[in-house]
N, C-alpha and C positions, 0 to 999 in steps of 0.2 A: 166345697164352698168355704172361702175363706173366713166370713163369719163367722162360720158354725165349729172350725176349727178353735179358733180362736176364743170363743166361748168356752169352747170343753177345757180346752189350757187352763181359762181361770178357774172352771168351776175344779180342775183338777188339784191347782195351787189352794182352794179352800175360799175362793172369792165368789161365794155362794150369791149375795144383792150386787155384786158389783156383776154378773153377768146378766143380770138384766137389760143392762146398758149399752149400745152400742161401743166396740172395744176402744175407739179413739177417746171416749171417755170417762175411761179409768184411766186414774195415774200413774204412772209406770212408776213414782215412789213407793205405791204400794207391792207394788212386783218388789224393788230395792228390801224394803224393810222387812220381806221374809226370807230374801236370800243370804244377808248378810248381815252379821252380828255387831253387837254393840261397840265391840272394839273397835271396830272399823270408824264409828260415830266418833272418838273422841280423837284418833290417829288423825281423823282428816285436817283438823286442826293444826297441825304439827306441822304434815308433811306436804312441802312446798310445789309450787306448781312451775314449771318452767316454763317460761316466754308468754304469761300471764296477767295483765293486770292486778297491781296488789288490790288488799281488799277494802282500801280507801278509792281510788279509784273506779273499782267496780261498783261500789257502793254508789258515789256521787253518779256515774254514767245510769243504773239503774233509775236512781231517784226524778234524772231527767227525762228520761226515757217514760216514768212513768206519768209524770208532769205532763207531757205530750200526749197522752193515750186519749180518746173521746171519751166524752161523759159517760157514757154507760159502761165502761170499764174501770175507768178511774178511781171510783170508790171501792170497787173489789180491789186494784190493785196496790191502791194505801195503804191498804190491811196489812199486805205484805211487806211495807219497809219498815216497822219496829220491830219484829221479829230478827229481820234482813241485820237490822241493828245491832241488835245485841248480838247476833252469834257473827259478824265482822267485830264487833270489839271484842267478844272472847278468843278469837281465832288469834287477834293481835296481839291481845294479852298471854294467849297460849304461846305462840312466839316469841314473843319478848323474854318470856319466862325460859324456854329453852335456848337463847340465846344468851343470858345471863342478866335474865331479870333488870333490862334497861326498859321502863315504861313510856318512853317518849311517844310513841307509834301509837300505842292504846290512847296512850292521855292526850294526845295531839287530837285523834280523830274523836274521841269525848267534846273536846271542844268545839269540833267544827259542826259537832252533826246533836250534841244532844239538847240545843234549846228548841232544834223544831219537834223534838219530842214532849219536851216538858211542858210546852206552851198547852195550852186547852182545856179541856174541863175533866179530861182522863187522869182520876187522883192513882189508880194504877199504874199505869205507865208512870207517872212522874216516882212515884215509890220504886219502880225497877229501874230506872236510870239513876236515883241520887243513891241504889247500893251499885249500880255500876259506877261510881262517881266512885266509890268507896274501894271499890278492887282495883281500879290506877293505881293507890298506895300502894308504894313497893311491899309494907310488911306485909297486904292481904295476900290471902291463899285462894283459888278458885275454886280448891275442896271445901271451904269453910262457908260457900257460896250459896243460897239456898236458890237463887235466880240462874246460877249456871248449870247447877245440879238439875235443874227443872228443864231448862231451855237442851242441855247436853245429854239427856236418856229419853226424854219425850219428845215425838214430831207435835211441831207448829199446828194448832188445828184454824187453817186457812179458807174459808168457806168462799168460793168463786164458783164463774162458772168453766165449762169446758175451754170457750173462746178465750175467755183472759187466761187462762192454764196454759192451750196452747200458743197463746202470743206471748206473756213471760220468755216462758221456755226457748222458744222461736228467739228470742231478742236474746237471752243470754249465751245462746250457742252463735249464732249469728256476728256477734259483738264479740267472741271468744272471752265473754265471762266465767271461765272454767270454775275458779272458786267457789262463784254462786249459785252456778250451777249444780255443783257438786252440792251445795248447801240445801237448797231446793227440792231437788231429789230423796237427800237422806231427810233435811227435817220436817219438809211438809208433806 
């Protein structure tokens, strides 16, 4: 029985509550963040994706993407794009920085995407975007970062349900959003 195989896999990997669930509804990031280490986390950053959508791109096709979903998704999958946010601006900022430190890219897409952040009554969010505001300056460092620090060793804790998990995911591979997908995976 394929179930039952399936189950013992998890309970084998140490996903003792998460086999109570039928297997389509575990995250296969949680399978990811035991098989592979932190390093990997902060490399993805860095290392480019060929024949990809950048991560401005991806980002705006996501956000439309998620603008179209039916009401009862919709609010789970809002959840999703301030996260989505910040680690598309660190990735670009991570970039910028190994490419020698030219911020246009980061600070560019700061502009286009962080007033639909800041608007609302979330004094959190607007506090994590104006020190993203603050890491565009060429002098800041992302090590000095206490938001990147946070968003780059910790997964996202994304509360959805099964169906929005697997229609994200569906639409980022579909779409060949590889970047965020990869993003996806490792941080939520």
């Amino acid at each position: 029985d394929v179930n039952a195989t399936a189950l013992a896999y998890l309970r084998s990997r140490g996903f003792a509550p998460a086999a109570a669930h039928p297997p389509r509804e575990v995250k296969i990031n949680e399978m990811l963040a035991r098989d592979y280490g932190k390093a990997s986390r902060y490399a993805l950053h860095i290392a480019p994706t060929a024949n990809t959508p950048s991560y401005e791109e991806s980002y705006v096709k996501l956000g439309a993407w998620i603008k179209s979903r039916p009401a009862d998704q919709l609010r789970e999958l809002q959840n999703l794009l301030f996260p989505m946010f910040i680690h598309c601006f660190l990735a670009l900022l991570t970039q910028s920085q190994a490419e020698g430190n030219d911020r246009s890219a980061p600070t560019r897409f700061l502009e286009q995407h962080a007033q639909e952040h800041r608007s609302g009554s979330n004094v959190e969010k607007r506090r994590q975007v104006d020190e993203l505001i603050k890491l565009a300056n060429p002098d800041a460092r992302i090590s000095d970062s206490q938001i990147a620090k946070i968003y780059l060793s910790q997964r996202v804790s994304w509360v959805c349900s099964a169906i929005s998990y697997e229609s994200v995911a569906n639409f980022l591979v579909d779409a060949k959003l590889h970047r965020l997908l990869r993003l996806l995976m490792l941080y939520f």
